[in-house]
C-alpha positions in Angstrom: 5.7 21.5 -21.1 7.9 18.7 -19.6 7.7 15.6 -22.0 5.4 12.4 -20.3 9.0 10.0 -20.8 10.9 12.9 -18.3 8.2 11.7 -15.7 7.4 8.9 -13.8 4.3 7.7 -11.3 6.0 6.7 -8.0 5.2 5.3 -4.6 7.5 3.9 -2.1 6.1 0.4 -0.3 6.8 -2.2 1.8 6.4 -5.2 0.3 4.1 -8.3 1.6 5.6 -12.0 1.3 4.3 -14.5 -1.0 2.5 -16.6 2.3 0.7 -13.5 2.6 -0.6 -12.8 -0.9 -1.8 -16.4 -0.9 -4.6 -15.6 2.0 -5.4 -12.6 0.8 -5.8 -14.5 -2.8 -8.0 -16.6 -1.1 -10.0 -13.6 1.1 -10.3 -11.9 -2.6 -11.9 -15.3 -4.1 -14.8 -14.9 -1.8 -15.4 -11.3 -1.9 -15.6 -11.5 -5.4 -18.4 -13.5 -5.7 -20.4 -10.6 -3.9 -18.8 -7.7 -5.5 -19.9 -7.7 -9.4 -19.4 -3.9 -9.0 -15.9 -4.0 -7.7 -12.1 -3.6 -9.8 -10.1 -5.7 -7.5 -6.5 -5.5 -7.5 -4.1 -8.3 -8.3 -3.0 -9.8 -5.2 0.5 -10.2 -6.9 1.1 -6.0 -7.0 -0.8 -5.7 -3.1 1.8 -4.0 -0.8 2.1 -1.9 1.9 2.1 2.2 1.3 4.3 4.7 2.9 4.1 7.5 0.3 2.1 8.2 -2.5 4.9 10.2 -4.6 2.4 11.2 -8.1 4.6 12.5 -11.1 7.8 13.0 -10.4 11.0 13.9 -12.7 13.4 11.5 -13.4 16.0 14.1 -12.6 14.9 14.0 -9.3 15.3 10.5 -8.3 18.4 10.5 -7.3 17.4 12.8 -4.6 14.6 10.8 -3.5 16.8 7.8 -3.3 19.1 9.0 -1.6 16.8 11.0 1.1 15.0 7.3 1.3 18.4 5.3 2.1 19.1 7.7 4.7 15.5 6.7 6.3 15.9 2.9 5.9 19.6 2.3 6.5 18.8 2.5 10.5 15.3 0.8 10.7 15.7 -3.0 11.8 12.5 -5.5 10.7 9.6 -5.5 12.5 6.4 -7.5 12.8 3.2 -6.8 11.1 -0.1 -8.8 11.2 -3.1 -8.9 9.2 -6.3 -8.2 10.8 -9.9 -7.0 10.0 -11.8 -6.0 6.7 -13.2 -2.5 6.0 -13.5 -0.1 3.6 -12.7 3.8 3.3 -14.6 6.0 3.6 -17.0 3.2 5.6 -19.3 0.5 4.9 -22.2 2.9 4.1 -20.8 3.9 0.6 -17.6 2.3 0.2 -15.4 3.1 -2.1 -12.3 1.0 -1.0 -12.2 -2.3 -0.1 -9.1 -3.1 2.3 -7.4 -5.6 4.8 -6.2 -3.7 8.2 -2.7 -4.7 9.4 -2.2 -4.6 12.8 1.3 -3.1 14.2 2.1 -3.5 17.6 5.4 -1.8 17.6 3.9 1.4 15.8 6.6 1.1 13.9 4.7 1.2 10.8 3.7 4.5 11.2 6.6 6.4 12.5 8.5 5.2 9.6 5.7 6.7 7.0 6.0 9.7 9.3 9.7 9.9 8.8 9.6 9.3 5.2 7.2 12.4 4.6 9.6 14.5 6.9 12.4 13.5 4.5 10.4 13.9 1.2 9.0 17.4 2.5 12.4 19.6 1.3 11.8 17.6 -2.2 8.8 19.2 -2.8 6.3 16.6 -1.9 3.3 17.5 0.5 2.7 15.7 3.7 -0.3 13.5 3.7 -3.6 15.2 5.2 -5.2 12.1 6.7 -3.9 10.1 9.4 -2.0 6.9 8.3 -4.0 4.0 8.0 -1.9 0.9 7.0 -4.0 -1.3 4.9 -3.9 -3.4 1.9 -5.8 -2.1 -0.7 -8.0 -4.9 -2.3 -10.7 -3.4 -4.6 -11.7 0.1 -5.5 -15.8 0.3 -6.3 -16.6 1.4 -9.5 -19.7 4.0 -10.3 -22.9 3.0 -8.3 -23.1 1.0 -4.9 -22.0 -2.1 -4.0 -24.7 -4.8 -3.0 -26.0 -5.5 0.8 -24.1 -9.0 0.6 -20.8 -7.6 -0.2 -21.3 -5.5 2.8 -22.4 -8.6 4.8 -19.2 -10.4 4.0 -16.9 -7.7 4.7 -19.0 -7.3 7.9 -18.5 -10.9 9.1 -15.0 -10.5 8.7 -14.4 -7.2 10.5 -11.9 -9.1 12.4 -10.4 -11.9 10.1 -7.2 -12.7 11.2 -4.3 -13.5 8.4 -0.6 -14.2 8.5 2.3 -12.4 10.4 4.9 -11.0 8.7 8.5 -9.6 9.1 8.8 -5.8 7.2 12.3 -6.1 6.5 12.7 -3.9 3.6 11.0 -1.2 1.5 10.9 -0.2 -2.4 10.5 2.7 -4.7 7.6 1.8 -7.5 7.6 3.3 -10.5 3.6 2.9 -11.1 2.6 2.2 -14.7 -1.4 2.6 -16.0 -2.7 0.4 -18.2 -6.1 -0.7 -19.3 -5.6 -3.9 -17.3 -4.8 -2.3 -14.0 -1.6 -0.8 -13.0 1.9 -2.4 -13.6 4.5 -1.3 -10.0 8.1 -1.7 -11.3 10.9 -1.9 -8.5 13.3 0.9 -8.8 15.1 0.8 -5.9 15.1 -1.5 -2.8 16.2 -0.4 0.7 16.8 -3.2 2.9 16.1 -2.8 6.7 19.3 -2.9 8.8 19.9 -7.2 10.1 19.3 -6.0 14.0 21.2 -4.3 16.1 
């Protein structure tokens, strides 16, 4: 059995800018006051996911690394915008509390699609579901969630935040603690300056 220090959590990300954490700081603020029965996340570690990697040997790295430069080394920044509230599965029994981002490009996506194509030969599965990008700003804890959480999130079903430029993406090593996960760059890949 492979010792727990030969393993890391990972998760590759595109990160969000600090003008965009502040509104979402300040979305959180208010949803909080409805949601007694809600862990939210820490706006500072919110970001973007492309691929949810699990356990992964720290012999193997490299590999990922170096299958992830040749994904990001040709993609140039694009836009993203967030937009609308909702939760996963749905509002009826929530489980996940998110913001929607909005890409117009589709960029988003076919660059989560490429990185699963490139991760595949590694060993990692492709993702089941379609991708959703969102920002992930409270998981529900045991029991439901009360009717005015669901009324706020309802009012908001088409908030509109801050654009941003995705300009480069990140490999996370994800740590777990009793105080909520710790994400600890590894590795940045910077998007190409335009072409």
């Amino acid at each position: 059995m492979p010792d727990s220090r030969d393993e890391i959590r990972a998760f590759v990300a595109v990160e969000i800018p600090e003008s965009v954490k502040d509104f979402l700081r300040e979305l959180v603020a208010d949803l909080k006051r409805f949601g007694e029965n809600v862990s939210w996340t820490r706006t500072e570690g919110i970001h973007v996911t492309l691929k949810f990697l699990g356990n992964v040997g720290r012999d193997l790295a490299p590999r990922i690394e170096s299958e992830l430069r040749a994904v990001f080394s040709p993609v140039t920044p694009f836009e993203l915008h967030v937009r609308g509230l909702g939760a996963f599965p749905g509002l009826a029994r929530p489980r996940v509390i998110w913001a929607g981002l909005r890409d117009d490009s589709g960029r988003l996506a076919a660059l989560a699609s490429k990185v699963e194509t490139a991760l595949g030969p590694l060993g990692f599965n492709r993702e089941n579901r379609p991708f959703n990008p969102h920002l992930t700003l409270g998981r529900v804890k045991a029991g439901k969630v009360g009717p005015e959480l669901i009324s706020v999130i309802r009012r908001n079903l088409s908030v509109s935040g801050p654009s941003f430029p995705a300009d480069h993406a990140i490999l996370f090593q994800s740590i777990l603690k009793p105080s909520g996960a710790q994400y600890i760059p590894l590795r940045r890949f910077d998007f190409a300056a335009g072409k």
